[in-house]
N, CA, C and O atoms as CSV, one atom per row, in Angstrom:
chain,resi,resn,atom,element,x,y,z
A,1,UNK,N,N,129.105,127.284,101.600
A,1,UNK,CA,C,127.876,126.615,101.246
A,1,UNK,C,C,127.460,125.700,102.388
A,1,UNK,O,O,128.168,124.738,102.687
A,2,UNK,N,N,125.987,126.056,103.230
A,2,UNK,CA,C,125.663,125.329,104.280
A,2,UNK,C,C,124.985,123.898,103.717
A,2,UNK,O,O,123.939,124.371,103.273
A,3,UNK,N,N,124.919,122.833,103.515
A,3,UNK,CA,C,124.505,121.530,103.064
A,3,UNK,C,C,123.808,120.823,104.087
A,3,UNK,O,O,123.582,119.639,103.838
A,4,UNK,N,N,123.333,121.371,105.409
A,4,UNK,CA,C,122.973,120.674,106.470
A,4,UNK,C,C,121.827,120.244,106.305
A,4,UNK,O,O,121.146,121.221,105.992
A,5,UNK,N,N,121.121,119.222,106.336
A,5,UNK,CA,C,119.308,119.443,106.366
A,5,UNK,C,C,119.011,119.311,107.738
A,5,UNK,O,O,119.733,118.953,108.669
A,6,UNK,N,N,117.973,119.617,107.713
A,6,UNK,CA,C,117.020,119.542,109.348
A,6,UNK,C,C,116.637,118.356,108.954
A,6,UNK,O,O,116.419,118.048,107.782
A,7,UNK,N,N,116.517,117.502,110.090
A,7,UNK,CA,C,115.905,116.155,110.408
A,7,UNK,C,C,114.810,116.454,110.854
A,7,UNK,O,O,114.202,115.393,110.989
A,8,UNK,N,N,114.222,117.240,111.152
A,8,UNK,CA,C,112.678,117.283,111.457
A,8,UNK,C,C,111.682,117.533,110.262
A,8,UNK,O,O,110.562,117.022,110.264
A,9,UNK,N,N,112.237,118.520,109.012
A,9,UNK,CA,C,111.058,118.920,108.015
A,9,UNK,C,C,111.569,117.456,106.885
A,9,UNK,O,O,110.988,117.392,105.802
A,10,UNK,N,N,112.495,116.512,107.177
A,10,UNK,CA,C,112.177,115.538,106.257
A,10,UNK,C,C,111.373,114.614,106.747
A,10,UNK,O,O,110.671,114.051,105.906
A,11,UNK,N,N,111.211,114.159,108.255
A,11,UNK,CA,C,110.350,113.686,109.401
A,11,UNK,C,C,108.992,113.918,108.560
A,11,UNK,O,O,108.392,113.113,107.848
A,12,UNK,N,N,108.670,115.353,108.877
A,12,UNK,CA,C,107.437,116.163,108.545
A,12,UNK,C,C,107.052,115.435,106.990
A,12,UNK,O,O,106.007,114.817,106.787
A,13,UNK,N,N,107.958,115.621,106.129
A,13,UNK,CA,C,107.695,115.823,105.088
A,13,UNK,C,C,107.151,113.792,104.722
A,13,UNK,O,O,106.427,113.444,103.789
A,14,UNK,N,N,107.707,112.956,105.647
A,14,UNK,CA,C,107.574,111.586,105.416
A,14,UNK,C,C,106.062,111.234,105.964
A,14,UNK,O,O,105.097,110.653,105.466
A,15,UNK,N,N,106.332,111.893,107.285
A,15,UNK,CA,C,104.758,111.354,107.550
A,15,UNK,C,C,103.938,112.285,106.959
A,15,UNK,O,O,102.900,111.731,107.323
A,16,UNK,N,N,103.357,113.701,106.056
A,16,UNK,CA,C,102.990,113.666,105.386
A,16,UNK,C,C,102.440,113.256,104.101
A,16,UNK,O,O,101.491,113.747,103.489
A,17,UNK,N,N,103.170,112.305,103.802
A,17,UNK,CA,C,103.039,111.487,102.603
A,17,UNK,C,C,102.748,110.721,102.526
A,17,UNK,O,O,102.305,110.308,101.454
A,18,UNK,N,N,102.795,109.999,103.617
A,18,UNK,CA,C,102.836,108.606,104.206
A,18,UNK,C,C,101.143,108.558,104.475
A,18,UNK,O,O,100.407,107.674,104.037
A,19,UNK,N,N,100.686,109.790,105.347
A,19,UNK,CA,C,99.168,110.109,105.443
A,19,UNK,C,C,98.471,110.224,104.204
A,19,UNK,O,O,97.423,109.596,104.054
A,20,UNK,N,N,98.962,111.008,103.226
A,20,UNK,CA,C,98.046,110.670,101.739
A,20,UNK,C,C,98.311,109.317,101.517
A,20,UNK,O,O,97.367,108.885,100.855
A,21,UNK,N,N,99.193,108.355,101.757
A,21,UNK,CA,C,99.615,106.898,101.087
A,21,UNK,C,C,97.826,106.255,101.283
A,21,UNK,O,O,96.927,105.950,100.499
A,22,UNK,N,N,97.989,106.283,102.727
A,22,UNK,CA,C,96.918,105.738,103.907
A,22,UNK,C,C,95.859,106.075,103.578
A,22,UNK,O,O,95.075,105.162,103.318
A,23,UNK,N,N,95.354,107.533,103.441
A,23,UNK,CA,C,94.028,107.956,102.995
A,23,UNK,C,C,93.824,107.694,101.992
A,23,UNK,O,O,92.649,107.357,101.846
A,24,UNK,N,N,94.939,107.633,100.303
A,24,UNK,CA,C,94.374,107.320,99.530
A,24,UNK,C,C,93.893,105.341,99.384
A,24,UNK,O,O,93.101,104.877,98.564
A,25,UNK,N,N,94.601,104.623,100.353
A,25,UNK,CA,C,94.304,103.252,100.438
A,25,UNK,C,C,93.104,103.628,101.385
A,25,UNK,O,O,92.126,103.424,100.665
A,26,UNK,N,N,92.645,104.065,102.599
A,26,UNK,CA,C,91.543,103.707,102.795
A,26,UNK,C,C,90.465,104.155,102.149
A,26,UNK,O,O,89.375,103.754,102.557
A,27,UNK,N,N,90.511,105.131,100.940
A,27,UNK,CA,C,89.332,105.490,100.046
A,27,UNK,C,C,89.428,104.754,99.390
A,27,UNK,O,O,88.421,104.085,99.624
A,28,UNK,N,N,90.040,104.186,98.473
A,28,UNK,CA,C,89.868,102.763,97.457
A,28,UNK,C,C,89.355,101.906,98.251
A,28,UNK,O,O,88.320,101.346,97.888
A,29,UNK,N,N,89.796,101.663,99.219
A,29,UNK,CA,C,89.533,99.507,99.952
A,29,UNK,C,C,87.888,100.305,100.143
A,29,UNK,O,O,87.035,99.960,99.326
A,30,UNK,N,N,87.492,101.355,101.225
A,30,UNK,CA,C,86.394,101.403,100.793
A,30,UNK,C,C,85.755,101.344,100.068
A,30,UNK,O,O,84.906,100.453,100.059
A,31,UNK,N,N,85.883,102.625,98.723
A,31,UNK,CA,C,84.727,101.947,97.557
A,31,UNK,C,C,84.610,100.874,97.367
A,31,UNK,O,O,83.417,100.662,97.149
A,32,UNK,N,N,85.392,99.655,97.293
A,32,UNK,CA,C,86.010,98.254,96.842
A,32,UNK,C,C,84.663,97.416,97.927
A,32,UNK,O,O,83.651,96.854,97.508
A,33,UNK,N,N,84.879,97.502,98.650
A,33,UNK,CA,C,84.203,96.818,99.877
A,33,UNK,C,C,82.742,97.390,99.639
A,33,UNK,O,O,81.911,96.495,99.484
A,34,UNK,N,N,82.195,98.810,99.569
A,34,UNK,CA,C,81.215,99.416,99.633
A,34,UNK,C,C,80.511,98.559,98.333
A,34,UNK,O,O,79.450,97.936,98.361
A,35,UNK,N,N,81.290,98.704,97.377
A,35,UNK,CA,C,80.881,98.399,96.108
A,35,UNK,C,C,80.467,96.363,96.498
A,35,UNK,O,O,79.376,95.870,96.213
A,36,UNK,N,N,81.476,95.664,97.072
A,36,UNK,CA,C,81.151,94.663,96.971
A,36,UNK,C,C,79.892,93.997,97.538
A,36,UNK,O,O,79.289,93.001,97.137
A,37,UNK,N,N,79.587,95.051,98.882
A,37,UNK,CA,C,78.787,94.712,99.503
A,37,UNK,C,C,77.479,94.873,98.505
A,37,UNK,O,O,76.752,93.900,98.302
A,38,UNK,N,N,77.284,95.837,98.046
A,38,UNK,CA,C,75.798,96.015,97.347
A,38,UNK,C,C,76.041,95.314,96.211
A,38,UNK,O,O,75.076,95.389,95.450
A,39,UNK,N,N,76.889,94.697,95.809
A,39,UNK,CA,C,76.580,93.952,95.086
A,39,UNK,C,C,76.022,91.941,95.299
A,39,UNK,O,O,75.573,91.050,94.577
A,40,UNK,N,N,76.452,92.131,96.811
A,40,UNK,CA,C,75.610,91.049,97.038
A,40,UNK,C,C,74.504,91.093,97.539
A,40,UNK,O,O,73.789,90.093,97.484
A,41,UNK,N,N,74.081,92.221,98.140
A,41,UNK,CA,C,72.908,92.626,98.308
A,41,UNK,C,C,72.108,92.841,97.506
A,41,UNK,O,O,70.905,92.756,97.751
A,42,UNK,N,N,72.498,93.109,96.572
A,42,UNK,CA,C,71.461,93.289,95.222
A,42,UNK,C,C,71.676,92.238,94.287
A,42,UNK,O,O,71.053,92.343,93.230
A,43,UNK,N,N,72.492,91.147,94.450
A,43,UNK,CA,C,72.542,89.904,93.484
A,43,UNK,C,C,72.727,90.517,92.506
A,43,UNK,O,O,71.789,90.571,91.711
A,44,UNK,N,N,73.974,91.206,92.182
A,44,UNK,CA,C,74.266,92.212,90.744
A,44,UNK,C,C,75.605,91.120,90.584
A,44,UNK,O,O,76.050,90.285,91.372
A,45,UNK,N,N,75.984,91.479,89.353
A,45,UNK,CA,C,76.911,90.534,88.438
A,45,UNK,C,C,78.349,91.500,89.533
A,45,UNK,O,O,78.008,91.607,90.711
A,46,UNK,N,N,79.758,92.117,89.205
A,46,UNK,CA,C,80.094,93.337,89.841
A,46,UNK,C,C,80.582,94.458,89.399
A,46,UNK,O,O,81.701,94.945,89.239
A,47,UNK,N,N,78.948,94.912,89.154
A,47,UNK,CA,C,78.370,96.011,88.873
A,47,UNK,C,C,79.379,97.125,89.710
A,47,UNK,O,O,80.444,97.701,89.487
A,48,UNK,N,N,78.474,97.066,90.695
A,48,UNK,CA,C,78.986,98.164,91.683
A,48,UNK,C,C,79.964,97.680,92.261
A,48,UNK,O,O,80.159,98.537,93.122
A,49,UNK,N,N,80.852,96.790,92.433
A,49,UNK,CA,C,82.352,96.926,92.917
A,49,UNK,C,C,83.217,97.514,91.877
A,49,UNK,O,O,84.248,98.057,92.276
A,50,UNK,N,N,82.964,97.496,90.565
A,50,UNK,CA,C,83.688,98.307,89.053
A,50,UNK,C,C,83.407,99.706,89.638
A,50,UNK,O,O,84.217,100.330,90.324
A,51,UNK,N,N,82.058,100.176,89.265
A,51,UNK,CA,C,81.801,101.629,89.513
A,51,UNK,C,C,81.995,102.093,90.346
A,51,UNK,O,O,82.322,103.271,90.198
A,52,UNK,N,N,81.940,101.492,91.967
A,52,UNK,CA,C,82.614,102.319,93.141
A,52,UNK,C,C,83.934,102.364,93.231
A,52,UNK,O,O,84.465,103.298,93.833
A,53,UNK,N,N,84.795,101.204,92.554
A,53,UNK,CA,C,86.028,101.277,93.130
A,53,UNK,C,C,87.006,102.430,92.138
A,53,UNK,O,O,87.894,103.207,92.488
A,54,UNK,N,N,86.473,102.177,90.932
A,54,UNK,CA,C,86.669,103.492,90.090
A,54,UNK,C,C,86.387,104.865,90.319
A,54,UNK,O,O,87.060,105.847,90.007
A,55,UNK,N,N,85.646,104.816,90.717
A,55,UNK,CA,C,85.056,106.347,91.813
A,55,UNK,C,C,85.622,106.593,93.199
A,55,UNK,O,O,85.470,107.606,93.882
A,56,UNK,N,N,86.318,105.466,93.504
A,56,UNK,CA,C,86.679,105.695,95.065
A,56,UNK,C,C,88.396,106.236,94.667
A,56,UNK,O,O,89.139,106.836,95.444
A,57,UNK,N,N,88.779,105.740,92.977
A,57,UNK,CA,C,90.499,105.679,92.677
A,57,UNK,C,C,90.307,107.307,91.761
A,57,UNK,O,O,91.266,107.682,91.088
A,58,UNK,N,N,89.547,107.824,91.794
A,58,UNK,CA,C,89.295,109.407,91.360
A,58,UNK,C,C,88.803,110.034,92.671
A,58,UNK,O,O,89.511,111.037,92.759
A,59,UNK,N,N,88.130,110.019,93.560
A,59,UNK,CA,C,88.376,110.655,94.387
A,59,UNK,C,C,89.511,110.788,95.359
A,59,UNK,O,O,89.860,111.835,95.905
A,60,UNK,N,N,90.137,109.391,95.536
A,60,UNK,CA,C,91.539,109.594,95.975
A,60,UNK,C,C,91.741,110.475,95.714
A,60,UNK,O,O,91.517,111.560,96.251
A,61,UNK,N,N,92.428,110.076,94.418
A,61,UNK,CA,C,93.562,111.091,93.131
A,61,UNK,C,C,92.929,113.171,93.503
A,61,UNK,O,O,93.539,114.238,93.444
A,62,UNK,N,N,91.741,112.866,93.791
A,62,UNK,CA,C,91.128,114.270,93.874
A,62,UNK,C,C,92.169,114.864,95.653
A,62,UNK,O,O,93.117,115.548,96.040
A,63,UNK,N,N,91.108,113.998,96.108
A,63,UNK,CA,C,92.330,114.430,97.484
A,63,UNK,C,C,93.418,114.403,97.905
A,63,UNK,O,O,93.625,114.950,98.988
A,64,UNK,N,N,94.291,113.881,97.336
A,64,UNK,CA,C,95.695,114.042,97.542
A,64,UNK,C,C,96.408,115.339,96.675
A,64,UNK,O,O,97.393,116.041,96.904
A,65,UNK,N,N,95.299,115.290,95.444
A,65,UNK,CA,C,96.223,116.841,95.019
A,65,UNK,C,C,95.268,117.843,95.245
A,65,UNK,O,O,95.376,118.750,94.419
A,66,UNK,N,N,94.511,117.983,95.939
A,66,UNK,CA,C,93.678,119.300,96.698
A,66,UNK,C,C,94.764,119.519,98.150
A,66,UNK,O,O,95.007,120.647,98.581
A,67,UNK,N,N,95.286,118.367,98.724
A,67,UNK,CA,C,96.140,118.339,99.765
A,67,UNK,C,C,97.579,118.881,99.104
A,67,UNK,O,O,98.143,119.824,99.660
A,68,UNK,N,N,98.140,118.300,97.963
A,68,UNK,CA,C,99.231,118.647,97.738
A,68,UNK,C,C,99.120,120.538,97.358
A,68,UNK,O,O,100.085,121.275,97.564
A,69,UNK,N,N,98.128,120.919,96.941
A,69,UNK,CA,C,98.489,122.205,96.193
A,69,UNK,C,C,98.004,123.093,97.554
A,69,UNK,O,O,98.589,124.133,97.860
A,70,UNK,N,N,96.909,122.579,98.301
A,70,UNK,CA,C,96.638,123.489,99.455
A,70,UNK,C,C,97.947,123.221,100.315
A,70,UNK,O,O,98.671,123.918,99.604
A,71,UNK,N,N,98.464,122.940,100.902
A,71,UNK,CA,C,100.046,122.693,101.557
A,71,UNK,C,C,100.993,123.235,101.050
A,71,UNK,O,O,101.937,123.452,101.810
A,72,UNK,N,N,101.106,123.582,99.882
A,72,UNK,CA,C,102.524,124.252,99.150
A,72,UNK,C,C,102.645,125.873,99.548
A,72,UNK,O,O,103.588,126.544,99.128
């Protein structure tokens, strides 16, 4: 029984993940920010920092498993 792993496809496999970590934080902080901004621009209560940042934490979630199932 060979038990060896390769040190390179767990490498691979870290900074892969590590890149969805990142993309899915810079799609949230965006909506978050996007959202905050128009909401001072528009003197809204926060309106649009709720609705974007909720929309920015589903599109994450969208791209990381369009990434996970296209990669397998």
């Amino acid at each position: 029984m060979n038990l060896q792993v390769d040190p390179k496809k767990g490498l691979n496999q870290y900074a892969r993940y590590s890149g969805m970590a990142i993309q899915m934080m810079v799609i949230i902080v965006a909506g978050a920010f996007g959202g905050l901004k128009l909401d001072i621009w528009l003197k809204t209560k926060p309106v649009f920092t709720v609705l974007l940042s909720i929309s920015a934490v589903f599109l994450a979630i969208y791209y990381v498993t369009r990434d996970l199932l296209k990669k397998k």
